[in-house]
C-alpha positions in Angstrom: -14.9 -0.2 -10.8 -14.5 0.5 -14.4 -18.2 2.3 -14.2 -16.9 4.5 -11.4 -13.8 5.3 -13.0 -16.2 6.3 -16.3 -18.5 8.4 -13.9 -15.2 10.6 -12.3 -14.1 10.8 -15.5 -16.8 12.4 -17.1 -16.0 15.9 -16.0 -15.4 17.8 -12.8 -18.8 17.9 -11.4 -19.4 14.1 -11.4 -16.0 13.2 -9.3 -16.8 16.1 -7.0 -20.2 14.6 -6.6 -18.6 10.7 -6.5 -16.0 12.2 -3.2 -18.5 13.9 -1.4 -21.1 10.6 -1.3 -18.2 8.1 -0.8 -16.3 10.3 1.5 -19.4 9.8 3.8 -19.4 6.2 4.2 -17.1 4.5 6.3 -14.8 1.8 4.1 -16.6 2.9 0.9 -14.1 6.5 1.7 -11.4 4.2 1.0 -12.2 4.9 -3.0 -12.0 8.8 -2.4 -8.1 8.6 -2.2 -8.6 6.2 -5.8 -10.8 9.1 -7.1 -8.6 11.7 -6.9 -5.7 9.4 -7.4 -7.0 8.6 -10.7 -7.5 12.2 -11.5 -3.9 13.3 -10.7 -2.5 10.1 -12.9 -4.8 11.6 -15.8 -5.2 15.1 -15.3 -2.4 16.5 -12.8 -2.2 18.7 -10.5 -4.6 21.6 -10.9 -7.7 19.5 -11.9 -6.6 16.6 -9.1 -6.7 19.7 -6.0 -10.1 20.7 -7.1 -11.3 17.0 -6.5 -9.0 17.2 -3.4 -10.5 20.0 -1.9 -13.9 18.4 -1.6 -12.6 15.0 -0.8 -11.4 16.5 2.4 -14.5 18.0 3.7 -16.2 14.6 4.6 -12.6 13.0 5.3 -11.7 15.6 7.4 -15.1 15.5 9.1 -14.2 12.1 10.1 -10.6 13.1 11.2 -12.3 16.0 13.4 -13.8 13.6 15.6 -11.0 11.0 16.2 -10.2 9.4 13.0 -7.5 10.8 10.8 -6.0 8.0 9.0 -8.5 8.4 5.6 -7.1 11.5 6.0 -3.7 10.8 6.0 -4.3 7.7 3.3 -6.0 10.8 1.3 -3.3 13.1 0.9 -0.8 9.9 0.7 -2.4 8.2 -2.4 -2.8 11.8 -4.3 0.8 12.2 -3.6 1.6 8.8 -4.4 -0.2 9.5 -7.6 1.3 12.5 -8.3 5.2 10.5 -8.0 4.1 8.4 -9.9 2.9 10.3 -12.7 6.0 12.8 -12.4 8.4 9.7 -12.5 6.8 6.7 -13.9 8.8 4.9 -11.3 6.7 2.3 -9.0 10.4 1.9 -7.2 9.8 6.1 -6.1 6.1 5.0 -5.6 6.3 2.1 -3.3 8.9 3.8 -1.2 6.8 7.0 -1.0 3.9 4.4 0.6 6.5 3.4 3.4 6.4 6.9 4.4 2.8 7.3 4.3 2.6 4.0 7.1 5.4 5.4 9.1 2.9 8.5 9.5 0.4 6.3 10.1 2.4 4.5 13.1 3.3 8.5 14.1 -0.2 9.6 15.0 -0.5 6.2 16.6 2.1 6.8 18.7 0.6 10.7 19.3 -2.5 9.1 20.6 -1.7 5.9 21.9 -5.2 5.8 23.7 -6.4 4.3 20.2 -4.9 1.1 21.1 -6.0 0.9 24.3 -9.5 -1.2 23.9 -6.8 -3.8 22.0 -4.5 -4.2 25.1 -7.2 -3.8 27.3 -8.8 -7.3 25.6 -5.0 -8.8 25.7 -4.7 -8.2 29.0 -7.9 -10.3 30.0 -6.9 -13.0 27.4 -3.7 -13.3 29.4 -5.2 -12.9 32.7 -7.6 -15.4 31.9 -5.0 -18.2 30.7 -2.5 -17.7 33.0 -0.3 -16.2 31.0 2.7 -14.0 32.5 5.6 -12.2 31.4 4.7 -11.1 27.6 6.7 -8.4 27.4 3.6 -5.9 26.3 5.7 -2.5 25.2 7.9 -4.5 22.6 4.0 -6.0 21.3 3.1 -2.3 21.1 5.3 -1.3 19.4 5.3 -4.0 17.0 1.8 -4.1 16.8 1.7 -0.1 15.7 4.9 -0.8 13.5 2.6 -3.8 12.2 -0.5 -1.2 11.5 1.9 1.6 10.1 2.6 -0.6 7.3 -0.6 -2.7 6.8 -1.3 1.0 5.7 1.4 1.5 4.0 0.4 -1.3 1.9 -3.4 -0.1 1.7 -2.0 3.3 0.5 -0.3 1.0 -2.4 -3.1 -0.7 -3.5 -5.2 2.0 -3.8 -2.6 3.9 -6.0 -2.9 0.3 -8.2 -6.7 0.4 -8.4 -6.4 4.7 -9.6 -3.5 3.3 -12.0 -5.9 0.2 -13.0 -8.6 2.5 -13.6 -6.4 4.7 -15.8 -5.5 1.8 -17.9 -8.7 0.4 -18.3 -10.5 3.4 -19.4 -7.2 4.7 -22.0 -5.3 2.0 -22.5 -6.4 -1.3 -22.5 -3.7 -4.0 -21.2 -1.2 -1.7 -20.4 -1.9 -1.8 -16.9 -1.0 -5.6 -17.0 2.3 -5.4 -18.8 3.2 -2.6 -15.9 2.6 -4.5 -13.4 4.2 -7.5 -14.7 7.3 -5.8 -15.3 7.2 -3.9 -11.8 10.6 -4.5 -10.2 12.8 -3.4 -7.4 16.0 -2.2 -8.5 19.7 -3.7 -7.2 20.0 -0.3 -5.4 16.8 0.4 -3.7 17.1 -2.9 -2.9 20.4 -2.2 -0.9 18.6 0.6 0.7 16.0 -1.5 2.0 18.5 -4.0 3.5 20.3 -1.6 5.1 17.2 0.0 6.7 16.8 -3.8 7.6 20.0 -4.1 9.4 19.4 -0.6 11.3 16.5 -2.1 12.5 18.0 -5.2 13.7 21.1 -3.8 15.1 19.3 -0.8 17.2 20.0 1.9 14.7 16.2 2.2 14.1 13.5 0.7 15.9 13.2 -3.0 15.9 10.0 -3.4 14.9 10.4 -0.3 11.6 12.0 -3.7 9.8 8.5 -4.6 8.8 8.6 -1.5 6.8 11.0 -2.9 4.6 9.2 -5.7 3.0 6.4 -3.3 1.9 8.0 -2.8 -1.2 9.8 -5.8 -1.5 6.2 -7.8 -1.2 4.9 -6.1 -4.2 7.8 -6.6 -6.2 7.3 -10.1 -5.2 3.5 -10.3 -6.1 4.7 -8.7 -9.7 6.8 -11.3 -10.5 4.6 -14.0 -10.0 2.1 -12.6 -12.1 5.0 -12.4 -14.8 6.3 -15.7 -14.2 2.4 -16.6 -14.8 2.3 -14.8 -18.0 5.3 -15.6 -19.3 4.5 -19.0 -18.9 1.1 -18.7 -19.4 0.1 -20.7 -16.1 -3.7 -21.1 -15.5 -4.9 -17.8 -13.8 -5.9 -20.8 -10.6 -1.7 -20.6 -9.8 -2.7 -17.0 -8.4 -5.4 -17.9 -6.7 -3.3 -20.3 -4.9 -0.2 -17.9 -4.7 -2.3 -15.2 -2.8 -4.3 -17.8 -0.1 -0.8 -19.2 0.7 0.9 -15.9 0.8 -1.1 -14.8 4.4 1.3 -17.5 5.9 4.3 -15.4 7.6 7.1 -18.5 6.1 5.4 -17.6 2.5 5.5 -13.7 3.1 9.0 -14.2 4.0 9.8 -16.4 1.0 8.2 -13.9 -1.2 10.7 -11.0 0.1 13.3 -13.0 -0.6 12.5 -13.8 -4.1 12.3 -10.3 -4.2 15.7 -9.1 -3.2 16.9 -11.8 -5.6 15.1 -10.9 -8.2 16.5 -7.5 -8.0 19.9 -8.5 -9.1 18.7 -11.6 -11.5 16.3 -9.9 -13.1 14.1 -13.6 -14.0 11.8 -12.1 -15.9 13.6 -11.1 -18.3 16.1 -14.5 -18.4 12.9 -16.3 -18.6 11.7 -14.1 -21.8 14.5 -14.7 -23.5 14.7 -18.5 -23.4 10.3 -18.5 -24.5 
């Protein structure tokens, strides 16, 4: 990744070329939205929209025939990118990707018919072992709410790997100490609850609640690693932290360390008694 990130940086012509051939390949497109990520965190605005520009020829080639969402990860990690560089705020950053799987989960819903083959295959499963009485719109719904942000959180981590990048080609370590001090604030962190309790009292859709712990997950993540280097842990407690964290109990033990975390601040208790 560091090579790539050398290449795109070399001048214009190289990440023009680097977007064009990635933008081509199914998955490997997923690094076009880094590429000119990387170049709005560097460079801004002007020289970021000339990568943009051809980014979205073979991106929107692919969204001509059925499948925007590179598309809309494209134009959600550049302006992701361009938050973050304008307020060096991961809180504004992480929010901003909670918008970008909500318009995920929009187009889903504008052409359901992409779901389809998956319900399709559910039915069978259920037809095959007996099952009745799943109610199948409240799955839908989750499901796409479920996709929405799985995307949300993909348009994230790509803004990390462009930030990553950044770091690793001017500035050496910083990107480490960022990350370990990313945190959500006490307020945001109202505003998510809140968007929680709409959910679950009716006020938005039930399954949007999901959406909520995008941020708070990554806040979570960040202060593990911290916890990890403040203590200075064996890099292994990491490995073990992310293999455990695909269980849902973990995940939800995670967000709640969060939330906590936003008022306690442990990081920075911790700090102070090392």
């Amino acid at each position: 990744m560091r090579a790539l990130a050398e290449f795109v940086m070399k001048d214009r012509r190289s990440a023009i070329i680097a977007v064009l051939l990635l933008g081509l390949v199914p998955m490997l497109n997923l690094l076009s939205p880094v590429i000119v990520g990387l170049t709005m965190l560097r460079k801004g605005w002007n020289d970021a929209l000339a990568i943009l520009v051809w980014a979205l020829l073979p991106i929107g080639a692919y969204a001509y025939i059925g499948d925007v969402v590179p598309l809309i990860l494209l134009l959600g990690v550049t302006l992701l990118a361009a938050a973050l560089r304008q307020t060096q705020s991961w809180e504004v950053s992480l929010l901003g990707a909670v918008l970008v799987g909500l318009t995920v989960e929009a187009y889903l819903l504008l052409v359901p018919e992409l779901l389809d083959p998956l319900f399709q295959q559910l039915d069978v499963y259920m037809a095959t072992n007996g099952i009745e009485g799943l109610p199948i719109e409240e799955l839908r719904a989750t499901l796409t709410s479920f996709l929405g942000a799985t995307y949300g959180m993909l348009a994230a981590l790509l803004l990390i790997l462009a930030r990553w990048m950044q770091a690793a080609l001017y500035n050496p370590g910083g990107f480490r100490l960022e990350f370990h001090s990313l945190r959500i604030g006490s307020k945001t962190a109202l505003l998510l609850v809140g968007f929680m309790l709409a959910a679950n009292f009716g006020l938005l859709p039930p399954s949007w609640v999901i959406y909520s712990t995008v941020p708070l997950l990554f806040s979570g993540a960040a202060l593990v690693h911290g916890v990890v280097g403040i203590k200075k842990l064996p890099s292994a407690v990491l490995a073990v932290f992310y293999a455990v964290m695909l269980l849902p109990v973990v995940m939800q033990g995670v967000v709640l360390l969060a939330l906590m975390d936003s008022w306690y601040d442990f990081r920075s208790r911790l700090a102070s008694k090392t």
